[in-house]
C-alpha positions as CSV (number, residue, x, y, z in Angstrom):
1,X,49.1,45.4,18.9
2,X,51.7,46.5,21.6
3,X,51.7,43.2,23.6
4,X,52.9,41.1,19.9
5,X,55.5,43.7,19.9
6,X,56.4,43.7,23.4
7,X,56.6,39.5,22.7
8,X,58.7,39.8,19.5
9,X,61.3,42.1,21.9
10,X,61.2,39.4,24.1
11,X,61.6,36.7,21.6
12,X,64.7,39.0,20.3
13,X,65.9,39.7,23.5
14,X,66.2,35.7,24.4
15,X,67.6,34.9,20.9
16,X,71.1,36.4,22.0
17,X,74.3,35.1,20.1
18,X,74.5,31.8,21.9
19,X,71.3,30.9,21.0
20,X,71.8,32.0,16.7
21,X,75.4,30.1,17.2
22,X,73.1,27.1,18.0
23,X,70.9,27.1,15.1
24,X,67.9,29.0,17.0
25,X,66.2,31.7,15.2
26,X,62.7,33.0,14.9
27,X,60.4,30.4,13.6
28,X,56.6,32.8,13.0
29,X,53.8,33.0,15.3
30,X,50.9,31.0,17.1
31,X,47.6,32.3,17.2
32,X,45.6,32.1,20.5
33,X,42.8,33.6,22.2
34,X,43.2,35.5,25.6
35,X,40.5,37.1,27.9
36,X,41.0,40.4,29.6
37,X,37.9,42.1,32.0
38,X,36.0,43.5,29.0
39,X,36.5,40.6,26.6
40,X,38.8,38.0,24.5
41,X,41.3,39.0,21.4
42,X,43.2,36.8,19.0
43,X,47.0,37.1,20.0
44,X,50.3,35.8,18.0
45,X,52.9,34.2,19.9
46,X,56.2,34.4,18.1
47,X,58.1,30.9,19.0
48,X,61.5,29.7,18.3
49,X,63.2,27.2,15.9
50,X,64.4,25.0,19.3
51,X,60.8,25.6,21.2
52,X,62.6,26.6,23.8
53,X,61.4,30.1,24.1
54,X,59.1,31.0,27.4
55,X,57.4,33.6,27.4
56,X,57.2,36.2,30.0
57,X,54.5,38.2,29.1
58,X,52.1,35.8,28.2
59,X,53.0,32.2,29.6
60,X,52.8,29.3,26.7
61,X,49.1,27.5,28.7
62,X,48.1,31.5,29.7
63,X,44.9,32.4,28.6
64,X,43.2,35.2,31.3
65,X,45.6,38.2,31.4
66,X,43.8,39.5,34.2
67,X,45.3,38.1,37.3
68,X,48.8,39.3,36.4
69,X,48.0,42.3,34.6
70,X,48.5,44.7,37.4
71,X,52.5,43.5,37.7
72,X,52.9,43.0,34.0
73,X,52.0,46.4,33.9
74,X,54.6,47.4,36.3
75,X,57.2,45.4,34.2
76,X,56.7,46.7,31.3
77,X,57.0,50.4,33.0
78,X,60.0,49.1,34.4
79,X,61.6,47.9,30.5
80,X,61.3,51.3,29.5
81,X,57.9,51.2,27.9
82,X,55.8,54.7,28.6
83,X,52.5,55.1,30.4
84,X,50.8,55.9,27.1
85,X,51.7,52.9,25.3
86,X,50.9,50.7,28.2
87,X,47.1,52.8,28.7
88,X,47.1,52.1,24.8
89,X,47.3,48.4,24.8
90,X,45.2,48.0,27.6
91,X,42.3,50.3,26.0
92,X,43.3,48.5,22.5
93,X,40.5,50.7,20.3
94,X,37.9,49.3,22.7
95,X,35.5,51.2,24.8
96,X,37.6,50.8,28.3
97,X,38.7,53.8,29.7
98,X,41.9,53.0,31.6
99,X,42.8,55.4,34.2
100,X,45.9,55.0,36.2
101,X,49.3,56.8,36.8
102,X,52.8,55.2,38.2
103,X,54.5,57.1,41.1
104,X,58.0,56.2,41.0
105,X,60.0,56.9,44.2
C-alpha cells in the first residue's frame, strides 16, 4: 500500500546518521485500523528501536484520515510523490473514484 511506503520513507528519512550512531534502527511494524469516507483498512506503522519516531503521516493515536487528508495530500505532492500514485492510494482497489488535479503556480 503507498501510505506503508510513504511511512517506511519517513521512518528512513528520520533515522539519519545521528540517530544509527545512537543505537536507533528500524524495529518492524504495528498494525492498526484507520477509517477514510468509504470505509476502514488494516495499516502497518513502522516504529523505531528508541520509540521515538512520530509519525507525520499518520499521527501515533490517529485513526480517521479524513480531516487531514486534503493537506496530506498536498504534502505528499509537495515530497515529490506524482498525482497518480497519490489518486492510487486514495482509490486503493476500492470502488471510489477519486477525481482531482493540483495546479501549481
Amino acid at each position: 500500500m503507498f501510505l506503508e511506503k510513504a511511512l517506511d520513507s519517513e521512518l528512513t528519512h528520520y533515522l539519519d546518521e545521528s540517530e544509527h550512531n545512537q543505537g536507533n534502527r528500524h524495529n518492524g511494524k504495528t498494525s492498526k485500523k484507520v477509517k477514510e469516507s468509504f470505509g476502514e483498512f488494516p495499516l502497518e506503522i513502522p516504529r523505531d528501536r528508541n520509540g521515538s519516531f512520530e509519525p507525520q503521516m499518520v499521527d501515533k493515536r490517529e485513526v480517521f484520515l479524513g480531516k487531514d487528508l486534503k493537506q496530506k495530500t498536498i504534502n505528499l505532492y509537495g515530497l515529490g510523490t506524482s498525482v497518480e500514485e497519490i489518486r492510487s492510494h486514495i482509490e486503493g482497489g476500492r470502488s471510489v473514484n477519486c477525481a482531482f488535479s493540483i495546479n501549481v503556480y
